[in-house]
N, C-alpha and C positions, 0 to 999 in steps of 0.2 A: 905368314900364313894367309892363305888367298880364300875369302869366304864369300859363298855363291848359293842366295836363297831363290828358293822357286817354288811357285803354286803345288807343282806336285812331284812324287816320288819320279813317274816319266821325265817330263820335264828338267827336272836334276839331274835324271838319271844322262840323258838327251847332253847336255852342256856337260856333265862329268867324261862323257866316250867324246865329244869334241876335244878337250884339253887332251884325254889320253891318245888321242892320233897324232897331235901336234907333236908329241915327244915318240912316237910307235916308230921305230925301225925294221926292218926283216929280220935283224939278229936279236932284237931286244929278247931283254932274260923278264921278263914279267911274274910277279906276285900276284895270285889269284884268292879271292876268298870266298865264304857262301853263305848260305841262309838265305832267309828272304831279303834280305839289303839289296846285292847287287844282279841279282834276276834281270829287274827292266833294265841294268847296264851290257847282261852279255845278249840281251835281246838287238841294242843297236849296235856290239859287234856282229852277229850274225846275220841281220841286216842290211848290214854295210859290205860285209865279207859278200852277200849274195846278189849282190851291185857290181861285183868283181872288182871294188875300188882295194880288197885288201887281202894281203896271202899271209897264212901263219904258219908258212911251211917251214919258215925255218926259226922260229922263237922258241926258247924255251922256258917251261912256266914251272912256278914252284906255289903250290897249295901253302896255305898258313894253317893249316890243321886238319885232324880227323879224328873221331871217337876211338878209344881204345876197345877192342872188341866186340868188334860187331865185323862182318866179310865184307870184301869187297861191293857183292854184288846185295850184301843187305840196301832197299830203298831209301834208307835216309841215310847211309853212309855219304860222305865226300864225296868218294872216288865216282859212284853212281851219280851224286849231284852236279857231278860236272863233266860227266857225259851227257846227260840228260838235259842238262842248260845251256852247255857250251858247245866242249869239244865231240860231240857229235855230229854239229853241225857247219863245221871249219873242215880247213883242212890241215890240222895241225899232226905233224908226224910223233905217232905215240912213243915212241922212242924217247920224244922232248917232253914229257907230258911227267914231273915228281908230286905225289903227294906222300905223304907218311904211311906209313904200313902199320899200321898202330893195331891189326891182326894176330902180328905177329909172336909168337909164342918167346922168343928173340928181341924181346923189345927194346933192350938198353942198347943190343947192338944194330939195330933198325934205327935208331936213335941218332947213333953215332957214325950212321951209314949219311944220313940226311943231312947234319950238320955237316960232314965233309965235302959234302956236293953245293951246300949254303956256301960255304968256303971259298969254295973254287970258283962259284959265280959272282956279280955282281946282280942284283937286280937293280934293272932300269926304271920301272914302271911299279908302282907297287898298291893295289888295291886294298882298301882296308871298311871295315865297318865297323861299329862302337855299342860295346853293350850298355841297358842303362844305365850298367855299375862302372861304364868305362873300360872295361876289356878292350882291349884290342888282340886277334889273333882268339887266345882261348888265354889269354894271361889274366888271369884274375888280378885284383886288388891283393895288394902284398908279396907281388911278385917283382924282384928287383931287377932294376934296370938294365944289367949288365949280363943277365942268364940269354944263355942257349936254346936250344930245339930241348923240351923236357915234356915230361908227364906233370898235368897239373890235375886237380882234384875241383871240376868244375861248382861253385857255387850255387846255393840253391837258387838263388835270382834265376841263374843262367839256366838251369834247370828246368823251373818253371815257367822260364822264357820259352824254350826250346820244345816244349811239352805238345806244343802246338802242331809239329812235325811228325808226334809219336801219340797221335788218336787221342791228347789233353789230359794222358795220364804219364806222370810224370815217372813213373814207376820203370816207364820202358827206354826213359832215355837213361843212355849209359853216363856212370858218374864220374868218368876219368878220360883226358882227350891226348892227344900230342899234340903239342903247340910251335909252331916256328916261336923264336925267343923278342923276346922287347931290343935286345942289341942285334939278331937279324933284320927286324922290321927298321930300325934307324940305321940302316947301312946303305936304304933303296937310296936310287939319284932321288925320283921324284914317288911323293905319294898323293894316291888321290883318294879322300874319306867321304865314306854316304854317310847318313843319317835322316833317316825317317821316324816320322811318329811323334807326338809329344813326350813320349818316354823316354825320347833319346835329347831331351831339351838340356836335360842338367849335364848332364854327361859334354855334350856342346859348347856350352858354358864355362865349363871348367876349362877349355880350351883359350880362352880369350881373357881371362881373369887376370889378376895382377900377381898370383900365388905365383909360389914356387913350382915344377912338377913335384908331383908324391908318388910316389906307390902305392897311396890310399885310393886313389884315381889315376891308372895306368894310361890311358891317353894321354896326360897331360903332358909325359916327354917330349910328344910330339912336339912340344913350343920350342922345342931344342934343335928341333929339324930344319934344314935350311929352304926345302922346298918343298910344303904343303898346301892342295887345294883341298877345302874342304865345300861338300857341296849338301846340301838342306832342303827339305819342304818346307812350308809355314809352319806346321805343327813341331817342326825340328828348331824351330826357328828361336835363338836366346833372346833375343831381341825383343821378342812379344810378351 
């Protein structure tokens, strides 16, 4: 595991979109995630894309989650957040563009539509950011290793976290998400993790410790993975 602190969230963000070009192909299959973590990362893709140094015409990308119920075109959905940050501003052909349909009335079989497509791909490149409780994806603590694309029953932490997206009442964020699985997320070649904020310190930490991974702390697989960069601000920073 390759660990990369910096002054600020930019900054990180800045040297995380350098590693990820070093490995970016035309075909690459890329994992996307959201929230406020990787924002300033798809700022220096489309930055870079509008330099004409880079085409996403033909990659294809697989989202690591979205709320169960709530529409497409609801503002704090996914799908929305990543028109709105990203692929707006590319030229990525929407055709290549999966996230979960977690709308759908249909859901175990939307479920089982997604996981066949995880299947059939590989991800190359795979983005990821860590709750304070260690989620990665929408996988709560207690979510074992070896699960699939499912429906998880998100955490009040994560909740609370999230509140801040939905006017800081928590009341409007939805309590149940689709998750790509902890054995999709370990199947990418390479991953590369944000972490911002003092909040996300311990979480961090459990990263680099002597323990075993747990399930108590669903990051902590990643120690299993063969090729992770993790990348940090000060305040993300274990060390301090």
């Amino acid at each position: 595991m390759k660990y990369n602190v910096f002054k600020t969230k930019k900054e990180a963000s800045k040297a995380a979109y350098e590693t990820f070009k070093q490995y970016l192909k035309p075909n690459s299959v890329l994992g996307l995630a959201t929230g406020g973590t990787p924002t300033d990362f798809y700022k220096e893709i489309i930055a870079d894309y509008n330099l004409g140094n880079t085409s996403y015409k033909n990659n294809v990308t697989f989202n690591l989650d979205e709320y169960v119920g709530i529409s497409y075109d609801h503002p704090e959905s996914y799908h929305k957040f990543m028109d709105t940050n990203l692929f707006d501003h590319i030229d990525i052909d929407r055709k290549n563009i999966n996230i979960p349909d977690a709308s759908s009335e249909h859901l175990a079989e939307e479920i089982k539509k997604y996981q066949n497509k995880l299947n059939n791909k590989t991800i190359n490149i795979q983005l990821l950011g860590v709750g304070s409780n260690g989620h990665i994806g929408f996988n709560e603590p207690g979510t074992f290793f070896n699960v699939g694309v499912h429906v998880v029953d998100l955490n009040e932490e994560t909740i609370e976290a999230n509140s801040r997206f939905f006017n800081n009442d928590k009341n409007l964020v939805p309590k149940q998400a689709v998750t790509m699985g902890i054995a999709d997320i370990m199947k990418s070649e390479v991953i590369i993790l944000l972490a911002f904020g003092e909040n996300k310190k311990e979480a961090i930490k459990s990263l680099f410790d002597e323990n075993e991974p747990t399930v108590d702390i669903p990051c902590t697989i990643l120690k299993n993975h063969p090729n992770v960069y993790v990348f940090v601000d000060e305040e993300a920073d274990y060390n301090k």
